[in-house]
C-alpha positions in Angstrom: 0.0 0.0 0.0 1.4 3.2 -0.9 2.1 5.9 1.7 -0.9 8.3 0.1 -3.4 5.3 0.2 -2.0 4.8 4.0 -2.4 8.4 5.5 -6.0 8.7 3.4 -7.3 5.3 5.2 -5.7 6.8 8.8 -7.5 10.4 8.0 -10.8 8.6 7.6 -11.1 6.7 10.6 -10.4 9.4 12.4 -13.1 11.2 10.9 -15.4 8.3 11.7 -14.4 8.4 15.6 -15.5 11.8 15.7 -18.7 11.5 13.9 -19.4 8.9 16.4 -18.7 10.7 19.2 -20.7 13.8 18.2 -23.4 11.8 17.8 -23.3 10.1 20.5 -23.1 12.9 22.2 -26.2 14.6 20.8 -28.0 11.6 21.6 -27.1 11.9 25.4 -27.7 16.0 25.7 -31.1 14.6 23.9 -31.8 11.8 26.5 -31.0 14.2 29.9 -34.2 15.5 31.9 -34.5 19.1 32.5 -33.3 20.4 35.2 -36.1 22.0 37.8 -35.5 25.8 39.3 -36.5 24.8 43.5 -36.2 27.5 46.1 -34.4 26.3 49.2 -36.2 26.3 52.2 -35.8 29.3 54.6 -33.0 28.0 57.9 -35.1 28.3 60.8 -33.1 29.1 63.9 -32.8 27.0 67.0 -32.8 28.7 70.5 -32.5 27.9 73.7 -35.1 28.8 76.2 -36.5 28.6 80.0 -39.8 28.3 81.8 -40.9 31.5 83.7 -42.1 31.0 87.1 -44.0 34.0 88.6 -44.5 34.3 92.5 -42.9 35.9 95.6 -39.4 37.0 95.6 -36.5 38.1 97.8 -34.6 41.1 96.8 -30.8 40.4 97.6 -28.3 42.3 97.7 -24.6 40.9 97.2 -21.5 42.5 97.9 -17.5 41.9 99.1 -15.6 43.3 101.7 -12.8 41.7 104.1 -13.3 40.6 107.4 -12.3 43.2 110.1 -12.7 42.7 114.6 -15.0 44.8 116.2 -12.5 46.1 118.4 -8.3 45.9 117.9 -6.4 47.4 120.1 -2.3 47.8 120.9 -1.0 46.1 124.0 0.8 49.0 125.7 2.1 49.2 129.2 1.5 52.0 131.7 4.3 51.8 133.8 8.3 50.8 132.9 10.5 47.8 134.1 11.8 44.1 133.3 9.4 41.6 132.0 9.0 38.4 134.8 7.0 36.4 132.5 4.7 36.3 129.2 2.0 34.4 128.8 2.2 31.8 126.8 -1.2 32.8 125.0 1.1 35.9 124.0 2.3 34.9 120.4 0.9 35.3 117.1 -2.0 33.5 116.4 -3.0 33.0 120.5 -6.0 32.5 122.4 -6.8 34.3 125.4 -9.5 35.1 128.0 -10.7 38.0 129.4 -8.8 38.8 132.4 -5.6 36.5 131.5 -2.9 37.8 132.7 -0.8 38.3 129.6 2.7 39.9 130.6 3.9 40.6 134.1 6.3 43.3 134.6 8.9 43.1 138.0 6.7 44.7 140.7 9.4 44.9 143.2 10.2 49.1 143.2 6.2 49.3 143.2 5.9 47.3 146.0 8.3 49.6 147.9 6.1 52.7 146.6 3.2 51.1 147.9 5.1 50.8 151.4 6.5 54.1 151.8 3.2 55.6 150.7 1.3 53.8 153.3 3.8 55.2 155.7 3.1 59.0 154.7 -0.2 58.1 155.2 -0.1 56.9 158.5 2.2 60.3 159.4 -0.8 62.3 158.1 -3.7 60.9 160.0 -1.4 61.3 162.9 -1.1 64.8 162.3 -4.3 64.8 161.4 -5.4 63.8 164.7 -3.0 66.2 166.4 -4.6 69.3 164.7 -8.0 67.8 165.8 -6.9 67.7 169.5 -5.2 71.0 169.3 -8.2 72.5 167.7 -10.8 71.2 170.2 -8.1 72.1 172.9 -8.7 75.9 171.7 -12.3 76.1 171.5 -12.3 74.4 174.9 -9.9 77.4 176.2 -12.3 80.2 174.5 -15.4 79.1 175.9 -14.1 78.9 179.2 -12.6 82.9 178.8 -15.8 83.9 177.2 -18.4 82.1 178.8 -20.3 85.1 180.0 -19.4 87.6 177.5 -22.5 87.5 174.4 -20.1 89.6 172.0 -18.7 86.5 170.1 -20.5 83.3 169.8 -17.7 81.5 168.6 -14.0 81.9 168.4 -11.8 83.3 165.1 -10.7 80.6 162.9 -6.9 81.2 164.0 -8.0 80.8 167.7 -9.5 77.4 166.8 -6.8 76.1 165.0 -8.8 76.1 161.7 -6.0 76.3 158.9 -3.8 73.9 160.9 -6.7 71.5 160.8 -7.5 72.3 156.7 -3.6 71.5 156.4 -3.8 68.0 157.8 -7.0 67.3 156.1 -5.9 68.5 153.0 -2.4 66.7 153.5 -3.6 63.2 154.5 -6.0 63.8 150.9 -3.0 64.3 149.1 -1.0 61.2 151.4 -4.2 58.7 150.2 -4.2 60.2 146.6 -0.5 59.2 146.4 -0.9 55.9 147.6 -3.6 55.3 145.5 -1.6 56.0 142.9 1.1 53.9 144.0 -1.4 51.0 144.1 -2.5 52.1 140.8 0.9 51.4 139.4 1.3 48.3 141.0 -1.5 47.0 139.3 -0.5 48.0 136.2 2.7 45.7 136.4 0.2 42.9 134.9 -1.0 43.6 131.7 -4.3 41.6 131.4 -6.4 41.1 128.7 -9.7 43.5 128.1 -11.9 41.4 126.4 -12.0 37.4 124.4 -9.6 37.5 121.5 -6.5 37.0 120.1 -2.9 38.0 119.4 -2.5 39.4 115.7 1.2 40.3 116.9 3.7 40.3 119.2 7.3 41.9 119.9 8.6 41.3 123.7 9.8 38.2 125.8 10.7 37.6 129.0 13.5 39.9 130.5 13.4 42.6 128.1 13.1 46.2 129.6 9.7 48.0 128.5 8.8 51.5 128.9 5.5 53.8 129.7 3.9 53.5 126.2 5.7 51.3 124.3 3.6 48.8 121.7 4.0 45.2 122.9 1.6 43.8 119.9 -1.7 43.8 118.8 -4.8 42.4 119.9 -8.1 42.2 118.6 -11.3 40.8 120.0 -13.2 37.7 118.7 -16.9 38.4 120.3 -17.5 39.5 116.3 -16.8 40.4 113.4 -17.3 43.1 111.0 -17.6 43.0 106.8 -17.6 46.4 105.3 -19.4 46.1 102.3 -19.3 49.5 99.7 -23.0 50.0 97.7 -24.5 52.0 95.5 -26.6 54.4 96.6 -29.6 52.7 94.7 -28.8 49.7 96.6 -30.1 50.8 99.7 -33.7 51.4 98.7 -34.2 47.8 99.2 -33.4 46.9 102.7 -33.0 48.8 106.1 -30.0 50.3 107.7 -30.3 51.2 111.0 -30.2 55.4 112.0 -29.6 55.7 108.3 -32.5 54.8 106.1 -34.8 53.3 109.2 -34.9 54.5 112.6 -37.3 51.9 114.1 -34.1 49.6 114.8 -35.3 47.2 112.3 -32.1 45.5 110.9 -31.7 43.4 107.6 -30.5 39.6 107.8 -27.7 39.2 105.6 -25.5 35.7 105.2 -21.5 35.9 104.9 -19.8 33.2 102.2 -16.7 32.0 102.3 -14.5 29.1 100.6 -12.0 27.7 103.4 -9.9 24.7 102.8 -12.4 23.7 100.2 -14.7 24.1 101.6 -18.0 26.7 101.2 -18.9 28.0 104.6 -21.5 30.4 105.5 -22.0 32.9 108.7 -25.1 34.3 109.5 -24.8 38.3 110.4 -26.9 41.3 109.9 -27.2 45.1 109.0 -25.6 47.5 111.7 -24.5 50.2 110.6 -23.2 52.7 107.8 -19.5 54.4 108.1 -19.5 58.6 108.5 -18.7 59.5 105.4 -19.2 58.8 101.8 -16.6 57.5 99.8 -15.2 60.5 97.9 -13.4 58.7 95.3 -16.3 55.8 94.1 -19.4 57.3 96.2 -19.7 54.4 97.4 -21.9 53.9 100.5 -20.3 51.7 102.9 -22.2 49.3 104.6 -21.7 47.3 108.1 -22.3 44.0 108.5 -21.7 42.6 111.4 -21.3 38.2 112.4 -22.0 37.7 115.8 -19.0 34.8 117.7 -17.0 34.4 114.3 -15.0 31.9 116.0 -17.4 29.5 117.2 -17.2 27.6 114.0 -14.3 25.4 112.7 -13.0 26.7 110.3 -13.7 30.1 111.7 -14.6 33.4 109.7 -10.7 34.6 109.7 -9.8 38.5 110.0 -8.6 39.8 106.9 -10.3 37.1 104.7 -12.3 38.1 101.2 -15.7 37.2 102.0 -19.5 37.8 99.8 -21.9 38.9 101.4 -25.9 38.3 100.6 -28.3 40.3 102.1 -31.8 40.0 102.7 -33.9 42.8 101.2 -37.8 43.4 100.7 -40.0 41.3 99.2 -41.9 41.3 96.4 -45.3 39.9 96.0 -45.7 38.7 92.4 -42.4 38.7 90.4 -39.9 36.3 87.8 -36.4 35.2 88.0 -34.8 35.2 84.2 -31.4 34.9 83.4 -28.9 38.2 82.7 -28.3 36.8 79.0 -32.5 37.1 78.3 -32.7 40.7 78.5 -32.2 42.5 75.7 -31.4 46.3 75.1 -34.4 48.8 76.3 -35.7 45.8 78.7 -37.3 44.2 76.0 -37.0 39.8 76.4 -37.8 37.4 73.8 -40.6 35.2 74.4 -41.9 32.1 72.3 -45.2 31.4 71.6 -47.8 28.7 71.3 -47.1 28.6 67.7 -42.9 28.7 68.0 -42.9 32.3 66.8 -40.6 34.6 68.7 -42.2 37.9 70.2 -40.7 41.1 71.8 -42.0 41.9 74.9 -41.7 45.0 77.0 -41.0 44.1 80.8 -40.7 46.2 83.7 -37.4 45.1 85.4 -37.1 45.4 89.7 -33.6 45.1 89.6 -30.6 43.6 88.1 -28.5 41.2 90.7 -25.7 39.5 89.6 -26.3 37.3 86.6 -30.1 37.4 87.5 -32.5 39.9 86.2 -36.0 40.5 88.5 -38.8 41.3 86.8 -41.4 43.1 88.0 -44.4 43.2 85.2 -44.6 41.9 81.7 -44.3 37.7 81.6 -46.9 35.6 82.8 -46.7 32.1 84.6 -45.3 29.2 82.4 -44.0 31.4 79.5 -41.2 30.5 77.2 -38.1 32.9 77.0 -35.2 33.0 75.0 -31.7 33.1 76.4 -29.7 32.5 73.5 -28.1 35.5 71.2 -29.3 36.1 67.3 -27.8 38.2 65.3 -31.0 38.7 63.0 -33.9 38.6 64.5 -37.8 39.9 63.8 -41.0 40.0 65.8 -42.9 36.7 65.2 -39.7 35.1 63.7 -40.4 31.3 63.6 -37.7 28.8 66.0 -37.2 25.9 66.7 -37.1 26.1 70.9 -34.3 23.5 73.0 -35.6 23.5 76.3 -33.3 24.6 79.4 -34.2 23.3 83.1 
């Protein structure tokens, strides 16, 4: 076969391959259904929501302060000299009893005081009753000169001895004033404790000198306990503070929390007091609560620790409990319907309290509302509603 007859045969079949394939083709575009325009379906949002419950509710107020004593004092002596002996309740951290003897300082040169002041006051009662003698001497010798004379009924106070006798008076005053005193300050060599309490710190030991005035360490009682709490001004419509907002002596309950080795421990206290003044910088009002024998339970309600504190405020007769994520901007929550459409409702809100909202007026018992955030949303939207217990 010659090479013309060979490339002419090759050129056809080729041909024939693609006549074949555009048919074939054509007979599959003609064997294809039409395709059908649909419209998707519109995404309908899920949401999560919870059951309002209307009914009586607690206004509470939470805040945070740090436990303080009622009452700390410093341990100061009154009178100089070596220390005999400390207590050993007198260390940091130690227990001790009204009337404990915590440090006794040497009484010895007291003691002597005491002596040689009960000495001057024996010499001045003598005297005293020397003047006394001497004065009733004197009268004695001017009535019986002047018995029949009615010019003078009684004789001049320098006849009768008078200022003699005003000096030994007014000397054996001074003589018992002094040893008094001197009994005073022998007294005063033991330091004894005011009040129940503790040692927050110490800095003597035995046979150190001490001096009139010098701080010893610091105690502070343990009869209570005292949680300053700072408040809005707002805050206080809701519950009573004694001579502040009240003046009937009604107090407000209030409940301290604390976590302690693990453990979540609660004090019961109440509403005492407000501080003088304002706080200038966050006008803040400053409120006292105050724990009555913070002690008495193990672990105890430490000074210094960062406690939260719950208090009691009115009540309200008919109100709900919803979430802080449910209301929206302008009080306005989202509620779900019978017919899973999604409404805006207006509410009247009591008061925001932590991560709980109280509202006063607007949902009714058993209604459906929406805690979960949308970025679009519409009034009578339809959802699809998880339930939250």
């Amino acid at each position: 076969m010659s090479k013309t007859r060979k490339r002419f045969v090759q050129f056809g079949i080729s041909v024939a391959f693609v006549v074949l394939g555009l048919v074939g083709l054509r007979v599959l575009m003609a064997s294809k259904p039409e395709i059908k325009k649909h419209k998707p379906p519109t995404p309908v949002p899920m949401v999560r929501a919870i059951k309002i419950e209307t009914g009586p509710q607690v206004v509470k107020i939470r805040g945070e302060g740090t436990v303080s004593p009622l009452r700390e004092i410093n341990l100061v002596p009154e009178v100089g000299g070596k220390v005999l002996s400390v207590s050993p309740s007198l260390v940091n951290g130690g227990v001790f009893r009204k009337g404990d003897i915590l440090l006794q300082i040497d009484p010895v040169d007291y003691q002597l005081a005491v002596t040689f002041a009960k000495a001057k006051v024996k010499d001045a009662e003598s005297l005293l009753e020397l003047a006394e003698e001497e004065a009733a001497a004197a009268k004695d010798e001017w009535r019986l000169l002047y018995e029949d004379s009615d010019t003078n009924e009684k004789p001049p106070p320098l006849v009768a001895k008078e200022p003699q006798l005003a000096a030994a008076q007014a000397r054996l005053a001074a003589e018992r004033a002094d040893l008094q005193k001197a009994l005073l300050h022998l007294e005063r060599t033991k330091l004894k404790a005011p009040f129940d309490g503790r040692v927050g710190e110490e800095s003597v030991d035995m046979g150190q000198y001490v001096s009139p005035g010098q701080n010893l360490g610091t105690l502070y009682s343990t009869e209570a306990a005292e949680i300053v709490v700072p408040l809005e001004s707002k805050d206080l419509f809701w519950f009573d503070v004694p001579d502040f907002t009240s003046g009937d002596g009604h107090v407000s309950p209030a409940v301290v929390r604390a976590q302690i080795a693990k453990r979540e421990l609660t004090w019961p206290g109440e509403v005492v007091r407000t501080e003088g003044r304002l706080d200038e910088r966050t006008r803040m009002i400053r409120v006292v609560v105050q724990v009555e024998k913070p002690y008495a339970k193990k672990p105890p309600l430490v000074f210094g620790l960062f406690v939260t504190v719950e208090i009691e405020g009115r009540r309200i007769s008919s109100a709900a409990i919803i979430p802080r994520a449910a209301l929206r901007q302008d009080d306005v929550v989202w509620v779900v319907d019978d017919e899973s459409r999604l409404r805006f409702r207006k509410v009247d809100v009591g008061r925001i309290q932590g991560d709980e909202v109280i509202v006063n007026e607007g949902l009714e018992n058993g209604e459906m509302v929406v805690v979960t955030p949308l970025k679009a949303v519409t009034d009578g939207m339809t959802v699809r509603m998880v339930t939250e217990s």
